[in-house]
C-alpha positions as CSV (number, residue, x, y, z in Angstrom):
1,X,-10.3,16.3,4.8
2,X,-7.0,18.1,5.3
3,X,-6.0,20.0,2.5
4,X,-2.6,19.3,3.1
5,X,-1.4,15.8,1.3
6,X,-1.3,13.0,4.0
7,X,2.1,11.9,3.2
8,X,3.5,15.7,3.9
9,X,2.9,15.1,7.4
10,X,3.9,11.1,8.2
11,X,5.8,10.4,5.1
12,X,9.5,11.5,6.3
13,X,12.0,8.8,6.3
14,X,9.7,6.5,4.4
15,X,12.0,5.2,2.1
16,X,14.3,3.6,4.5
17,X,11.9,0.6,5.4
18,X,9.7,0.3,2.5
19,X,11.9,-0.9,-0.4
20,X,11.0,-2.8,-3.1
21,X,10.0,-6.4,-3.0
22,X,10.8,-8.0,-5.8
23,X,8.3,-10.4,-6.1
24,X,5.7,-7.9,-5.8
25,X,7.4,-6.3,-8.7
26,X,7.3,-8.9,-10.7
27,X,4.0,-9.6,-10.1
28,X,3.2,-6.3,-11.2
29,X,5.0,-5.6,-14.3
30,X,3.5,-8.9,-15.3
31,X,0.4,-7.2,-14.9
32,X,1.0,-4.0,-16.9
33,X,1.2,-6.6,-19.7
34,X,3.2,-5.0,-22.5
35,X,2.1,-0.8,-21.7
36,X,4.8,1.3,-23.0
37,X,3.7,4.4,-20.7
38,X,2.3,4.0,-17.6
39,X,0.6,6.8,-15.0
40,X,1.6,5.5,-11.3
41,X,-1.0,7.3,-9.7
42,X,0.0,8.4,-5.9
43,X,3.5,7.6,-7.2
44,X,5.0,8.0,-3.5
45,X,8.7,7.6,-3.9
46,X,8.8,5.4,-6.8
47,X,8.7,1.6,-5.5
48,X,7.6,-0.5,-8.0
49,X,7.7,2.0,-11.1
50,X,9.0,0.2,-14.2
51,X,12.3,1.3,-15.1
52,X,11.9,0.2,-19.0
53,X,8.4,2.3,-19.9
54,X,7.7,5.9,-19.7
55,X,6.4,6.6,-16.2
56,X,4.2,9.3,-15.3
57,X,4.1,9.8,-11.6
58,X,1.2,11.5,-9.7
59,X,1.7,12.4,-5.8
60,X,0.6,15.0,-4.0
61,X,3.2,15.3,-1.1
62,X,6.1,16.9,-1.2
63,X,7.8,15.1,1.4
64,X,7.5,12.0,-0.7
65,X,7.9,13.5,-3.9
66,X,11.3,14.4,-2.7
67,X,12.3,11.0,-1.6
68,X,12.1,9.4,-5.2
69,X,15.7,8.3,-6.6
70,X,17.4,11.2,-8.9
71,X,17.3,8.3,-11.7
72,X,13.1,8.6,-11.6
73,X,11.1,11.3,-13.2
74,X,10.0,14.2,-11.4
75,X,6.6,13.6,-9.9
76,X,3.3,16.0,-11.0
77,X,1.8,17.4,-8.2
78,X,-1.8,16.8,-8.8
79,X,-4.8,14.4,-7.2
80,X,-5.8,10.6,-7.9
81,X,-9.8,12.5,-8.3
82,X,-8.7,15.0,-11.1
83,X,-6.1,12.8,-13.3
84,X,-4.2,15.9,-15.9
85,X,-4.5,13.1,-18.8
86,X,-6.8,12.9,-21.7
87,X,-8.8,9.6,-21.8
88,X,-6.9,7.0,-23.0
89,X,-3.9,9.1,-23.3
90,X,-1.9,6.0,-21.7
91,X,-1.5,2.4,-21.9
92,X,-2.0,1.3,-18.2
93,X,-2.9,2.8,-14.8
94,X,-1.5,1.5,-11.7
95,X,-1.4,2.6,-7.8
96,X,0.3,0.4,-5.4
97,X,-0.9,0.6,-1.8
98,X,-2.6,3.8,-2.0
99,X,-6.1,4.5,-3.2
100,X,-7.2,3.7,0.4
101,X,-5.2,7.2,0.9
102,X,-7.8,9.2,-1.1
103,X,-10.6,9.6,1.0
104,X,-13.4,10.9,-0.4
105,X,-11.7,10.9,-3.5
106,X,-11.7,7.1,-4.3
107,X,-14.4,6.2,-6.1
108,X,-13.6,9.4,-8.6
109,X,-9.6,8.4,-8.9
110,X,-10.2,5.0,-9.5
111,X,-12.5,5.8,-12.6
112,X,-10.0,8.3,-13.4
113,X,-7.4,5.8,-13.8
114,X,-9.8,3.8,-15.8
115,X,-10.6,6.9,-17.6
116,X,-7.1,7.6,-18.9
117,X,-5.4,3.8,-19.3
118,X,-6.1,2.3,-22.7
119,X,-5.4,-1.1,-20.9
120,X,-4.9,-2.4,-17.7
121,X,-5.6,-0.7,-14.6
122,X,-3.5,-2.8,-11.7
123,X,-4.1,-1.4,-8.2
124,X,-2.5,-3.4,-5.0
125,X,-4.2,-3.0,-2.2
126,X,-5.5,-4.3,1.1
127,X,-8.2,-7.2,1.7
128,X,-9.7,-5.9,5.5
129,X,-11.5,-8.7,6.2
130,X,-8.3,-10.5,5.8
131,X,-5.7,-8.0,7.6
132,X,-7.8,-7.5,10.5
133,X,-7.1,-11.3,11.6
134,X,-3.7,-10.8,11.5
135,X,-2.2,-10.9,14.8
136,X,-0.9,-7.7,15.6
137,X,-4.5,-6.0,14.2
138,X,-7.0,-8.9,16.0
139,X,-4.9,-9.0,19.3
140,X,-2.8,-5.8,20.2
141,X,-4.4,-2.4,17.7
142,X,-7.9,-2.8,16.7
143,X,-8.1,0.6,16.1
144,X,-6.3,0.2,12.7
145,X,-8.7,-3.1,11.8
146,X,-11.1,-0.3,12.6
147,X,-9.7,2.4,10.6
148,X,-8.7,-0.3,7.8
149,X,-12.5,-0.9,7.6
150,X,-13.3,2.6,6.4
151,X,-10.6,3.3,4.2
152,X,-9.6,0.2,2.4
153,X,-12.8,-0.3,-0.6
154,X,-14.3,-3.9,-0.7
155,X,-12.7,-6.0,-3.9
156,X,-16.2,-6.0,-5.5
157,X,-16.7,-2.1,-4.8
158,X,-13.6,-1.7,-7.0
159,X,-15.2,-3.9,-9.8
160,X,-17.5,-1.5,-10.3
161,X,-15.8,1.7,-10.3
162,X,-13.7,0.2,-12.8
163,X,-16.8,-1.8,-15.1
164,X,-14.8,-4.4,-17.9
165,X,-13.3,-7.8,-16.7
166,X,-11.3,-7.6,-12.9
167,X,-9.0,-10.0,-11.7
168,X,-8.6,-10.4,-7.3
169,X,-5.3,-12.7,-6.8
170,X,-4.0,-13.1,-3.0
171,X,-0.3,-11.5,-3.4
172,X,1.2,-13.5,0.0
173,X,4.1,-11.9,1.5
174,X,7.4,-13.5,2.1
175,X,9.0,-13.1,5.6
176,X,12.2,-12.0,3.9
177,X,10.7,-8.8,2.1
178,X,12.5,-5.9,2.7
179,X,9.0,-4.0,1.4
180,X,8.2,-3.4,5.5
181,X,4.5,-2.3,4.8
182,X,1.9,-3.0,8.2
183,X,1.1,-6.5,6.5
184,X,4.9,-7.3,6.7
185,X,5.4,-7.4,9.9
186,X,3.3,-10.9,10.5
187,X,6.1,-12.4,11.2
188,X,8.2,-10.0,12.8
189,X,6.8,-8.5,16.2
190,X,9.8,-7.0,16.6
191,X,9.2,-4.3,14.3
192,X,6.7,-3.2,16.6
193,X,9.4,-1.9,18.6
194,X,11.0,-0.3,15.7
195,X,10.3,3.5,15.4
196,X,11.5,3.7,12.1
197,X,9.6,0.5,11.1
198,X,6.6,2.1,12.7
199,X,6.6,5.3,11.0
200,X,7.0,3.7,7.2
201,X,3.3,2.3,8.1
202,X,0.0,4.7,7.8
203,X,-2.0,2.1,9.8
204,X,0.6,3.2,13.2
205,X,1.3,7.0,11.2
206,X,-2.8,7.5,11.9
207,X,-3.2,6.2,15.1
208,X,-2.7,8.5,18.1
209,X,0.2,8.4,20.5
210,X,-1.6,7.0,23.5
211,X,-2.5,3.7,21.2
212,X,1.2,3.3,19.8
213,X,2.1,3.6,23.4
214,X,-0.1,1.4,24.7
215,X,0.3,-1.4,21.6
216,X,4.6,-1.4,22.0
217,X,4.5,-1.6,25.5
218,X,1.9,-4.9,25.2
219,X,4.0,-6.4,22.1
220,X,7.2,-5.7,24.2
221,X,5.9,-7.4,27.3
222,X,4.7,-10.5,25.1
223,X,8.2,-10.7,23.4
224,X,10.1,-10.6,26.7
225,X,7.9,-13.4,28.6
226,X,7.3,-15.7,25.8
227,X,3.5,-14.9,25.4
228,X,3.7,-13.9,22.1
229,X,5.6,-17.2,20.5
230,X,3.0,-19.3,22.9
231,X,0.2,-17.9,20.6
232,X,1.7,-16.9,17.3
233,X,5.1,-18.6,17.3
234,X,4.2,-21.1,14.4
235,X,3.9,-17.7,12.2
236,X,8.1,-18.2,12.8
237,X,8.1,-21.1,10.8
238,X,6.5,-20.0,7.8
239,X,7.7,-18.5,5.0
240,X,5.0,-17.1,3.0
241,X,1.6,-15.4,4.8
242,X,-2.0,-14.4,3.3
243,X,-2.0,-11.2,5.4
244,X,-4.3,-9.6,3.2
245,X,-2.7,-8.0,0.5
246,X,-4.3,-8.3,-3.3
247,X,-3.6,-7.4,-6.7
248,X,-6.6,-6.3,-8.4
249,X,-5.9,-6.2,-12.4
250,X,-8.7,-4.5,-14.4
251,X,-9.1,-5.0,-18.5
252,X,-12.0,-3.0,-20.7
């Protein structure tokens, strides 16, 4: 493991395709229940932090760090593994799409989130099993259903890390959300061919240029001769999709 934060490297321009989705949001602030202060561990640029509560935002990267909106609070440079909180020292824990970015450091910053959250503990995250049927993983880049499969902990491994009661709800994700995470695009190819769109995404960040090649020069073939809406064109007609996202909600 680099010691150099992941994000330093492939988070540049991040915040111009991953916005918030406000029906994620919702779905989270829901969850915090009524937490006054709230750590946002691997706060990234700030999607999804509660504007009403005292935030206390965790990220290592300075490339993301610097990407959060001037009306946020500054972010603590520290890691998910060795939280700078006293137990219980806040009333709910969250991380939104990035415990799967701590490596070996998982299993220690999840209980470190339960370690420090007098409540709930809400983590969104990735279903593999799920995501790696998705089109654009099960046909074009199974490297990343690959790389999804080591990264991205089991629902049930979570449970135990945290102990207490844990809730699993599927979080489906509308075609209109302007929150263009990997899961996003299932039903927009066309993003594919996006660079921008591309880079906001770990899963194509990670992969190495001869794949990236290799996976827009397929989806960009399908597009242009109709191959693509012969097998997945139905996707176009849908408005909401179980691409494998989940909010997993945790009370002691």
């Amino acid at each position: 493991m680099s010691s150099k934060p992941r994000y330093d490297c492939i988070g540049d321009g991040y915040a111009k395709t991953r916005r918030e989705d406000p029906r994620l949001r919702e779905q989270i602030f829901a969850a915090l229940d009524d937490a006054l202060n709230v750590v946002n561990v691997g706060a990234g640029t700030g999607s999804y932090e509660p504007r009403d509560r005292h935030v206390i935002a965790i990220e290592p990267s300075d490339v993301m760090a610097a990407q959060r909106p001037p009306e946020l609070a500054p972010a603590i440079r520290a890691m998910a593994q060795c939280l700078p909180l006293r137990d219980r020292s806040v009333d709910a824990a969250m991380a939104v799409l990035s415990v799967h970015h701590w490596d070996d450091g998982q299993e220690q910053g999840v209980r470190e989130m339960r370690r420090v959250a007098s409540g709930p503990v809400v983590i969104v995250t990735v279903d593999h099993e799920v995501s790696g049927r998705m089109w654009l993983m099960a046909d074009y880049m199974p490297e990343v259903a690959a790389l999804d499969r080591r990264i991205f902990p089991p629902m049930e491994k979570l449970a135990a890390w945290l102990g207490g009661q844990t809730q699993v709800s599927v979080l489906p994700i509308s075609r209109h959300s302007i929150d263009w995470s990997l899961v996003s695009f299932w039903a927009h190819p066309e993003r594919v061919l996006n660079a921008d769109a591309r880079q906001a995404t770990s899963g194509f960040s990670r992969m190495e240029p001869a794949v990236i090649e290799r996976v827009v020069a397929s989806v960009r073939r399908d597009l242009a001769d109709g191959t693509w809406d012969a097998r997945h064109g139905h996707l176009r007609q849908l408005e909401d999709y179980d691409a494998g996202l989940r909010l997993v909600v945790n009370r002691p």
